[in-house]
N, C-alpha and C positions, 0 to 999 in steps of 0.2 A: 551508435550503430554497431552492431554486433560483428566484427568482422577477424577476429584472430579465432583460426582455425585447431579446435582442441582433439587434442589424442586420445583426451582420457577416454572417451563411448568407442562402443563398437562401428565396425564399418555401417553398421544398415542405418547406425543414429547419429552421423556427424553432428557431433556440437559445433557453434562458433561463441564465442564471446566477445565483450564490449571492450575489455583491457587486460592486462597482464594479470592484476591481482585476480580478477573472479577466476583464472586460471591458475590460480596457484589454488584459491578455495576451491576448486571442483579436483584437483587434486591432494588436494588433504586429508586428514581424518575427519573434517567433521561434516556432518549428516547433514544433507543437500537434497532438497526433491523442485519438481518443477512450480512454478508460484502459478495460484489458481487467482489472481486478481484479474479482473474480466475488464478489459481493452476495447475501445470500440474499433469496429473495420470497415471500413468501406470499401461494396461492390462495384465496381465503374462499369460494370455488364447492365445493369436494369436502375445505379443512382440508390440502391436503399443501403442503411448502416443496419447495424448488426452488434451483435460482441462476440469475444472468444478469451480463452483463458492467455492470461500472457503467457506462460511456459518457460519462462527464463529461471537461471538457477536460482534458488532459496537456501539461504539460512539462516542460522540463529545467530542472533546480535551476540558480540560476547560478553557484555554485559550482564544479558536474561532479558532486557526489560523487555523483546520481542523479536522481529526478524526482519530479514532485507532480499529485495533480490537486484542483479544485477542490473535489469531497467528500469531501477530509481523507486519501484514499491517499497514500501514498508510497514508495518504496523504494530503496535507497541500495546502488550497484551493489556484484558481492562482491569485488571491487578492493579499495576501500575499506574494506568490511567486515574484509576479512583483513588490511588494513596497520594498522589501529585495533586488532586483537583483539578484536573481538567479530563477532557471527551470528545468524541470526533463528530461533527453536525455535517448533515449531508445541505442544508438551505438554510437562511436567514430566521425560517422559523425554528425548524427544530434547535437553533442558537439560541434563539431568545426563549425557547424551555428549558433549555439547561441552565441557559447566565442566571432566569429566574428564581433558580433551585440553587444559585454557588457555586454551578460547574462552570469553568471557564473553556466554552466551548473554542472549537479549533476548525480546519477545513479537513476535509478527506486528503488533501497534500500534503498536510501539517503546517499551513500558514493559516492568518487571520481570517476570520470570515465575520462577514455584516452580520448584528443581533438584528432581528424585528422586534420594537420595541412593546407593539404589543402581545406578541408570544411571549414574553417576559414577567411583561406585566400579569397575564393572565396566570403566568407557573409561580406567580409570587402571591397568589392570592388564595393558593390551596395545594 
C-alpha cells in the first residue's frame, strides 16, 4: 500500500509510495518514469473489470538485466532472457512451445508455470 507521502512532485502531482527506499529512488539521480504494466480494476458501479496502466515509479535494475517498479512489476529485458535460456509464457500452452524449443519457460510473475504437454510436443517436432 502506497502510503508515505513524497516531496519530490509538484503540488498538482502528489506522489505517495509503498516505503522509504522507492523514496530515496524517486529522489536520486537515476532516471524514473511511471510503469505502463496494465492492472486489472474493478468498477462496483455497473460489476465490469477493465485495466489501466499501473503508474507507480519505474526503474532500471542496477544490474542492466532490466527494471522494476515499486508495485512489485518487473521485467528482465529478452537479451538476457535468451542468453540465460529461459522466457516469459503467458498459459500452459505457450510453455509447452517454448520447453519444446529448450526455452525454460516461466510465469508472467516470474514463478513456475504448468507445460501442456502437447504444445511441447508439437514445438518439438518442427
Amino acid at each position: 500500500m502506497a502510503d508515505i507521502r513524497c516531496g519530490n512532485r509538484d503540488h498538482e502531482n502528489i506522489t505517495y509510495h509503498r516505503d522509504t527506499a522507492t523514496v530515496r529512488v524517486c529522489f536520486s539521480t537515476i532516471e524514473t518514469w511511471a510503469c505502463s504494466w496494465l492492472v486489472p480494476v474493478y468498477f462496483e458501479e455497473d460489476g465490469e473489470t477493465g485495466t489501466r496502466e499501473c503508474g507507480g515509479l519505474s526503474w532500471n535494475l542496477p544490474n542492466g538485466r532490466g527494471y522494476e517498479c515499486e508495485n512489485g512489476h518487473d521485467h528482465i529485458y529478452c537479451e538476457v532472457r535468451a542468453a540465460e535460456g529461459w522466457d516469459y509464457a503467458a498459459d500452459p500452452d505457450e510453455a509447452g512451445l517454448l520447453a519444446g524449443r529448450g526455452v525454460h519457460p516461466v510465469a508472467m510473475d516470474g514463478t513456475g508455470i504448468e507445460i501442456n504437454p502437447a504444445a511441447m510436443t508439437y514445438a518439438m517436432r518442427g
